[in-house]
C-alpha positions as semicolon CSV with decimal commas, in nm:
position;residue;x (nm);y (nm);z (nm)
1;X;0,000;6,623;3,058
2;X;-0,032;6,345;2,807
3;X;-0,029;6,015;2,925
4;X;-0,025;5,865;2,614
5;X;0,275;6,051;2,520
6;X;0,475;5,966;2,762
7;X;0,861;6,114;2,735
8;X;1,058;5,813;2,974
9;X;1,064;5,458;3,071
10;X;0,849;5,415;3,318
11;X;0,550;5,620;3,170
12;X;0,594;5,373;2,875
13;X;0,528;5,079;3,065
14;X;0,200;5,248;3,242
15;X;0,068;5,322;2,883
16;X;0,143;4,966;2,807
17;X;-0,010;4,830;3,085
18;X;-0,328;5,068;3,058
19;X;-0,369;5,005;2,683
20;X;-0,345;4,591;2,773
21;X;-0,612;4,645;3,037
22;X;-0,879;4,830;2,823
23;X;-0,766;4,532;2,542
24;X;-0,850;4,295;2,779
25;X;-1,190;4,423;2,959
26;X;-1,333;4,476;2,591
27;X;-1,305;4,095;2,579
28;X;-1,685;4,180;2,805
29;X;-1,794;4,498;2,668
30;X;-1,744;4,449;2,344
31;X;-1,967;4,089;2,309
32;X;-2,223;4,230;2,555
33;X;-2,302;4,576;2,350
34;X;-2,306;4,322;2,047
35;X;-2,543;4,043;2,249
36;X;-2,746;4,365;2,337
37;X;-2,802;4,451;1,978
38;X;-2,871;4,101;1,866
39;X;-3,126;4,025;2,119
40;X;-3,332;4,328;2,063
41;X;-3,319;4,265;1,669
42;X;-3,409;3,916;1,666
43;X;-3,679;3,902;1,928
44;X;-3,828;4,173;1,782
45;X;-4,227;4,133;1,734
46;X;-4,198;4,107;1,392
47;X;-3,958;3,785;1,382
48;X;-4,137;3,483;1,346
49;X;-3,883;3,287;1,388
50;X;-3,798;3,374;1,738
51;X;-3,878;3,130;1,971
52;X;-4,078;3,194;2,280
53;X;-3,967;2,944;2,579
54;X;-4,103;3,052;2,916
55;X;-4,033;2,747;3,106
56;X;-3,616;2,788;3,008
57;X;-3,405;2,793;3,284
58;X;-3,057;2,629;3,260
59;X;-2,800;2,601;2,965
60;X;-2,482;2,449;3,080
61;X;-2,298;2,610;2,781
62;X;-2,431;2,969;2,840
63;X;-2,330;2,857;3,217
64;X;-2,008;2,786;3,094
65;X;-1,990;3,158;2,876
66;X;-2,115;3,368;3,129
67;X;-1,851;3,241;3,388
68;X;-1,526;3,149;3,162
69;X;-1,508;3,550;2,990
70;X;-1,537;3,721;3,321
71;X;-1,285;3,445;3,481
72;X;-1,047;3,487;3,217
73;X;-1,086;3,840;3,218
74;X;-0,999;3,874;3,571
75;X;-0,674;3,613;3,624
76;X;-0,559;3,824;3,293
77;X;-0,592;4,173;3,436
78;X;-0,490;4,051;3,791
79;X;-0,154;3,900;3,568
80;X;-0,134;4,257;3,409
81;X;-0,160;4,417;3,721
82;X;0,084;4,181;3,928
83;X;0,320;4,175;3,685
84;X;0,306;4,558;3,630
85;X;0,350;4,647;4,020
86;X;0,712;4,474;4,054
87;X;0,861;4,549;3,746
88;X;0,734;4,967;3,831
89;X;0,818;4,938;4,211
90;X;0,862;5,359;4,273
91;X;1,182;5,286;4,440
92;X;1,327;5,003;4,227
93;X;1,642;5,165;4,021
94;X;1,643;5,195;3,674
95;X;1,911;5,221;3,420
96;X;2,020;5,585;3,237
97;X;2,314;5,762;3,117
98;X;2,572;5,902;3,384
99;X;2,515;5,915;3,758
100;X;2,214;5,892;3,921
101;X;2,057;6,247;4,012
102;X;1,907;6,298;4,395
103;X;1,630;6,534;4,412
104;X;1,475;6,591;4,750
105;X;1,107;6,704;4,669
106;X;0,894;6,860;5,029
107;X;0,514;6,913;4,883
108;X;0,426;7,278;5,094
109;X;0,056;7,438;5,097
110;X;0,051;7,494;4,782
111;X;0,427;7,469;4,615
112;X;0,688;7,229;4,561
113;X;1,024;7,274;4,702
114;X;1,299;7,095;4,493
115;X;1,653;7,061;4,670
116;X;1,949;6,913;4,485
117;X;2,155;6,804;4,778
118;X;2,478;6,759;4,568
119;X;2,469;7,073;4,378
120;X;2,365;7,290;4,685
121;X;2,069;7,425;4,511
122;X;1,666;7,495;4,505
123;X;1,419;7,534;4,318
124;X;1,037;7,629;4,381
125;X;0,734;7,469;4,155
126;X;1,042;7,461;3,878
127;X;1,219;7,096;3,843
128;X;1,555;7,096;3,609
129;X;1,640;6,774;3,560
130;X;1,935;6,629;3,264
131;X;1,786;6,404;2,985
132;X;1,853;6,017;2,993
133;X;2,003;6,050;3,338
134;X;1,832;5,862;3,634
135;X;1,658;6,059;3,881
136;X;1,626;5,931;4,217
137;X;1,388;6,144;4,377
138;X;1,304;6,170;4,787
139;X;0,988;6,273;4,900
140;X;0,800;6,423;5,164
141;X;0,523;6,686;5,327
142;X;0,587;6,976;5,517
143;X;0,206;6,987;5,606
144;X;-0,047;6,787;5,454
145;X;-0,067;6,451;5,271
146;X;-0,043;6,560;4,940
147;X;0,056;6,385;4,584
148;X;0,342;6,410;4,331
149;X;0,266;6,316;3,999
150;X;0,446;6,427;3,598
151;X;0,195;6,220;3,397
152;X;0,394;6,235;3,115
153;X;0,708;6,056;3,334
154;X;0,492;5,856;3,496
155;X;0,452;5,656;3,873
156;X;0,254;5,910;4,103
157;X;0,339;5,902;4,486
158;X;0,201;6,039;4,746
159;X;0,406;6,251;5,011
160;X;0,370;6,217;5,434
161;X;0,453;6,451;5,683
162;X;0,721;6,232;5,900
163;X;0,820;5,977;5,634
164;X;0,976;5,965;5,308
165;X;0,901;5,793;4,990
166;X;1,155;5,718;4,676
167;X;1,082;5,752;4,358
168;X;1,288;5,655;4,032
169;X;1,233;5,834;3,669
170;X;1,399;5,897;3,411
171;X;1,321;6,137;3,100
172;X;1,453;6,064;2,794
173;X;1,367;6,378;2,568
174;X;1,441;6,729;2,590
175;X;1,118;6,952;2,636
176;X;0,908;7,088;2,861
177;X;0,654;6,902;3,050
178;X;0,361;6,963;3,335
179;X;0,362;6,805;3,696
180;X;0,142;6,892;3,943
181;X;-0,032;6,783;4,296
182;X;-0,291;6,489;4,243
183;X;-0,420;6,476;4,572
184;X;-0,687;6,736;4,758
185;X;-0,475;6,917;4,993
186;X;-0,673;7,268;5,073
187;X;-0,807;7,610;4,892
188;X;-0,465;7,663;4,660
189;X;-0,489;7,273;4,518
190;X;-0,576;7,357;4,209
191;X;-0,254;7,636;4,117
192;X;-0,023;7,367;4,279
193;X;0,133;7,306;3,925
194;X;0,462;7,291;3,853
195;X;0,712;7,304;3,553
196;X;0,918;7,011;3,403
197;X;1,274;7,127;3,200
198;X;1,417;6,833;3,071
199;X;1,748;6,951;2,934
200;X;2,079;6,869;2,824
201;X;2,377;6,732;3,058
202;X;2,602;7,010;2,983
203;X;2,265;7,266;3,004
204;X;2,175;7,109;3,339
205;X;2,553;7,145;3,479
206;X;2,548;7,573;3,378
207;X;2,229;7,556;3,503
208;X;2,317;7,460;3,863
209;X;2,647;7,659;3,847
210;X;2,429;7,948;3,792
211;X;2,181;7,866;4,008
212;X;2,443;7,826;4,270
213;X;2,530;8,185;4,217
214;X;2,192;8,357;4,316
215;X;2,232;8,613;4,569
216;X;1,863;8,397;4,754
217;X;1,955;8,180;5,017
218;X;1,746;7,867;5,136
219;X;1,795;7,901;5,498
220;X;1,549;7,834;5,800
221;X;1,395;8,216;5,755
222;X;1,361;8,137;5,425
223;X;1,197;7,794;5,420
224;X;0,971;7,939;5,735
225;X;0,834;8,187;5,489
226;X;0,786;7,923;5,172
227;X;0,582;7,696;5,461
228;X;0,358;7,953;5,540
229;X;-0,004;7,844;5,324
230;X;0,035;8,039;4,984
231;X;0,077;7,985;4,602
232;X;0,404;8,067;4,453
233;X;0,531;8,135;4,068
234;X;0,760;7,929;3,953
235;X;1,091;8,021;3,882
236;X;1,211;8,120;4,176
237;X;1,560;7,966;4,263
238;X;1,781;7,908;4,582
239;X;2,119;7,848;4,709
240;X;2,117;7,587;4,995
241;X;2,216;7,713;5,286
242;X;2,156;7,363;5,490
243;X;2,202;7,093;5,303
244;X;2,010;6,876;5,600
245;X;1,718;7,075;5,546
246;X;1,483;6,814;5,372
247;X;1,595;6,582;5,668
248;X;1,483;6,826;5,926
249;X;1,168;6,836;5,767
250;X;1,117;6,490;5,704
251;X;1,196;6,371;6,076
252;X;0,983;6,700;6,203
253;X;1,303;6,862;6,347
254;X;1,091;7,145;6,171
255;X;0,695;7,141;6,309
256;X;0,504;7,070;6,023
257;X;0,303;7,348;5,900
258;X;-0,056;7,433;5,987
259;X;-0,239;7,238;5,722
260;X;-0,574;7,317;5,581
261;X;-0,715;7,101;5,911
262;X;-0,694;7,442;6,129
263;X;-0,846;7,694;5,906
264;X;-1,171;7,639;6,134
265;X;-0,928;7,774;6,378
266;X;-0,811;8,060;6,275
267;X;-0,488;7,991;6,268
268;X;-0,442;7,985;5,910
269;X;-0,534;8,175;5,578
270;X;-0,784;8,046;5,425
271;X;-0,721;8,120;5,063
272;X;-0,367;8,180;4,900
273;X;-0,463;8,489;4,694
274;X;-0,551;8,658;5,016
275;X;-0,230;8,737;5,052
């Protein structure tokens, strides 16, 4: 989960803007640690030279120091920052090889669901996606707000129960990378990981013809048992059944789950591996 080693577009231009930022703030750290150092050495007690002037009390250049860095500091990094936030917008489309690729992404305690609408396929805490092709992403929350974030692609987002966000990436290696949940959401947070296969266009089409062939269906039994508060390996794939599933969810045609909010209750296990 290397941000710094980042495998598509858009987690290029977050490294970029993150490198420019800690450029730009050093224009204060760096000549205070210095001023630091050269205070202490040359009003040491052994410097003669130093001159002792209690009655000082206003320099219209040091005025004009202290004030212009941090000023300058600040319109730059709010220009970073401005700039930075358009050209990423999550949902703003981005260029790639081929079609774009819709992947409808519901955040459950503690898994990821991934539904490819157009291939009639699922996928839990594994995500398949081809190399170079854009990835147009839909997301929401069966339960609780929760967070979807593959440093290494870049642009985390955060997922709602009753809405949906959009998301555009793009990867433009083949490898494997790490995604995972970057927002508290209950006992099984921390194993609510999941896997990144960035492969091939031809590998990704005999992938979903194959997945497409598993005897598991992704039906309402089955999605009722995936919402129920667990962890899950990843792997596991799906044929879709319903291919308005993720819509059902997202307008809460399907209750959302019982969140980590009624574990006081006792309507809910409170830890995962219990099961």
């Amino acid at each position: 989960m290397n941000i710094l080693h980042p495998q598509g577009p858009i987690g290029a231009a977050e490294r970029t803007i993150l490198i420019d930022s800690v450029a730009i703030m050093l224009a204060i750290v760096v000549p205070t640690i210095l001023a630091i150092l050269w205070f202490a050495f040359w009003y040491r007690s052994s410097n003669r030279r130093a001159r002792y002037a209690p009655e000082w009390a206003y320099s219209g250049r040091v005025e004009l120091v202290v004030w212009a860095i941090p000023a300058l500091t600040i319109i730059l990094l709010g220009g970073v920052a401005w700039i930075g936030s358009h050209q990423l917008d999550p949902a703003r489309p981005i260029d790639g090889t081929g079609p774009p690729l819709k992947i409808q992404v519901i955040s459950l305690d503690w898994k990821w669901l991934f539904i490819y609408p157009d291939q009639r396929v699922a996928s839990v805490n594994t995500l398949t996606v081809p190399v170079g092709r854009p990835l147009q992403f839909e997301l929401t929350s069966a339960s609780v707000m929760n967070a979807f974030f593959i440093p290494q692609l870049g642009s985390m987002i955060y997922t709602m129960n009753g809405m949906v966000t959009r998301l555009q990436l793009r990867a433009d290696n083949e490898g494997r990378y790490q995604g995972l949940s970057a927002h508290f959401s209950g006992d099984g947070f921390p194993d609510m990981m999941f896997d990144v296969r960035s492969v091939s266009g031809t590998a990704f089409q005999d992938w979903a013809v194959a997945a497409g062939r598993t005897n598991d269906v992704l039906d309402a039994e089955t999605y009722a048992d995936l919402a129920r508060q667990s962890t899950a390996r990843p792997g596991k794939i799906y044929r879709l059944d319903d291919p308005g599933l993720f819509e059902a969810v997202a307008t809460q045609r399907i209750p959302p789950g019982p969140g980590p909010s009624l574990l006081a209750k006792g309507d809910a296990e409170v830890s995962p591996r219990s099961r």
